[in-house]
N, C-alpha and C positions, 0 to 999 in steps of 0.2 A: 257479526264477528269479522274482524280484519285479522290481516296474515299481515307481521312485524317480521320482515328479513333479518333487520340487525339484533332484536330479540332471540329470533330461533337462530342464527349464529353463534350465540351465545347457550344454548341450548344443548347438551351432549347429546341429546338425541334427537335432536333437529338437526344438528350440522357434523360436521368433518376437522379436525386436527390437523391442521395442515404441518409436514416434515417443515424445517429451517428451508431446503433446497426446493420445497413448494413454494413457500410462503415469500414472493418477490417482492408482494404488496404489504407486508407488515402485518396481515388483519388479524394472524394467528387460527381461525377458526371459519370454514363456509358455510355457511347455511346450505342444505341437499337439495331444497327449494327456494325458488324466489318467484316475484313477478314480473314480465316483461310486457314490454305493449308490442302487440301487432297493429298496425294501420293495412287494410287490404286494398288493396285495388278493383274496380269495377269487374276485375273480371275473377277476383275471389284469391289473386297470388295476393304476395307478400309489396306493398308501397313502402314502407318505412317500419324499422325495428327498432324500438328501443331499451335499452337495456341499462340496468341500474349498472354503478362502477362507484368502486371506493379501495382506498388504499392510501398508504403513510406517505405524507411529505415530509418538512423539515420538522415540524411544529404540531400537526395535528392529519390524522384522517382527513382526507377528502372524500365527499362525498357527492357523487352528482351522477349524470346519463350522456350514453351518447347514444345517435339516432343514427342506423345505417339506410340505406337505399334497398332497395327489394333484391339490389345484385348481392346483398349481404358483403361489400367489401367496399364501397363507396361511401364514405363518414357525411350524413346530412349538419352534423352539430355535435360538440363535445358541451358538456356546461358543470360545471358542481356548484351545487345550492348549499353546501357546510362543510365551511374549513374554518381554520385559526392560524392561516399563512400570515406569515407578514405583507402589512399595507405596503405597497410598490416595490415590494418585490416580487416573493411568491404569491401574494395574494393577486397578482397580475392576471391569475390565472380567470378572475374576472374581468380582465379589459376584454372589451371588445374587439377591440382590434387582435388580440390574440387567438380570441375563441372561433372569429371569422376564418381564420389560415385553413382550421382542421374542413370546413364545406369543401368537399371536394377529392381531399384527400383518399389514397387506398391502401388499404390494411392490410392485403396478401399480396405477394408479387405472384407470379405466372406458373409457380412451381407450386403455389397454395401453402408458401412459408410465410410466418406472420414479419412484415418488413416495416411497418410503419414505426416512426419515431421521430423524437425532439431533438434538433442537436443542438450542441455546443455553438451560441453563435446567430446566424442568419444562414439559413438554406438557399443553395446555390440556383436557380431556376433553371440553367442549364447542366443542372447535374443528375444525371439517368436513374437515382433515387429521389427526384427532387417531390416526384408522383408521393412520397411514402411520410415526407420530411415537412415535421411545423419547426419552425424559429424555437429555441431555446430562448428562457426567460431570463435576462439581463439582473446579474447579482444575485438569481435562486437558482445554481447552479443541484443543489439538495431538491427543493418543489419539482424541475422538470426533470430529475431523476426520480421522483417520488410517482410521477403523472406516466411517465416509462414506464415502469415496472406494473405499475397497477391497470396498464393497458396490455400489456404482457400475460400478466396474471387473468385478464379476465378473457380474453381473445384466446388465451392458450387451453391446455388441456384439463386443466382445475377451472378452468371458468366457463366460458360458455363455446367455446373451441367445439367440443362431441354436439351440443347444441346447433349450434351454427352447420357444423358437417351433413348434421341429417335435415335440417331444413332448405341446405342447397342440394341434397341427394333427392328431398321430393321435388324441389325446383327445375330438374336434370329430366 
């Protein structure tokens, strides 16, 4: 037997109703469960997490994973394996070159507010959220608002936000 996330989403009693002022990501409904991967380190912490993410762009659901670092706040990779973006625009969201920016990037600032995000444009390297900031994608002004929000949604307190909290409280 496999466990279908996007099925039990869909499920009233597998998952959650998300309000309008939940719902940043479009998805309408969360599954109460999902699955995530732990990668462990030799010495049994946490190497690498990763975690499914999906949410509405211009045109379609995206659907993909990002991989954090054992610090849980350091992005090893963002990726989504199914969308219906448009080719060379939002569908960029597969260049390479774009998906490279997020290595390295970090997802809470010093206060443990969720700060990372796309902007408008190209990110300034000398500017004191540069740490936080990928490049916005050129003509899908909708897709890197759609890729926001559904990073939002799932970093935050409907997503895996309380998750993440008690995994750095047994890391502490």
């Amino acid at each position: 037997v496999t466990f279908d996330p996007l099925k039990a989403a869909k499920d009233p009693q597998q998952s959650v109703r998300l309000s309008k002022a939940e719902d940043v990501a479009s998805i309408k409904r969360r599954e109460r469960f999902t699955t995530v991967y732990m990668i462990e380190d030799a010495q049994g912490g946490i190497e690498t997490l990763i975690l499914p993410i999906r949410g509405y762009g211009l045109w379609s659901t995206l659907h993909g994973f990002m991989a954090l670092k054992g610090d849980l706040n350091t992005v090893v990779g963002l990726g989504f394996h199914q969308h219906a973006e448009t080719p060379g625009l939002g569908g960029e969201v597969d260049n390479p070159r774009w998906r490279n920016q997020w290595a390295g990037k970090r997802l809470f600032d010093d206060q443990g507010q969720l700060a990372v995000e796309i902007v408008k444009g190209t990110v300034d390297p000398q500017a004191s959220m540069a740490a936080y900031q990928v490049d916005g994608l050129a003509g899908a002004t909708l897709t890197s608002n759609g890729v926001n929000n559904l990073l939002h949604f799932w970093l935050g307190e409907q997503g895996f936000g309380p998750f993440l909290a008690k995994l750095r409280s047994k890391e502490a």
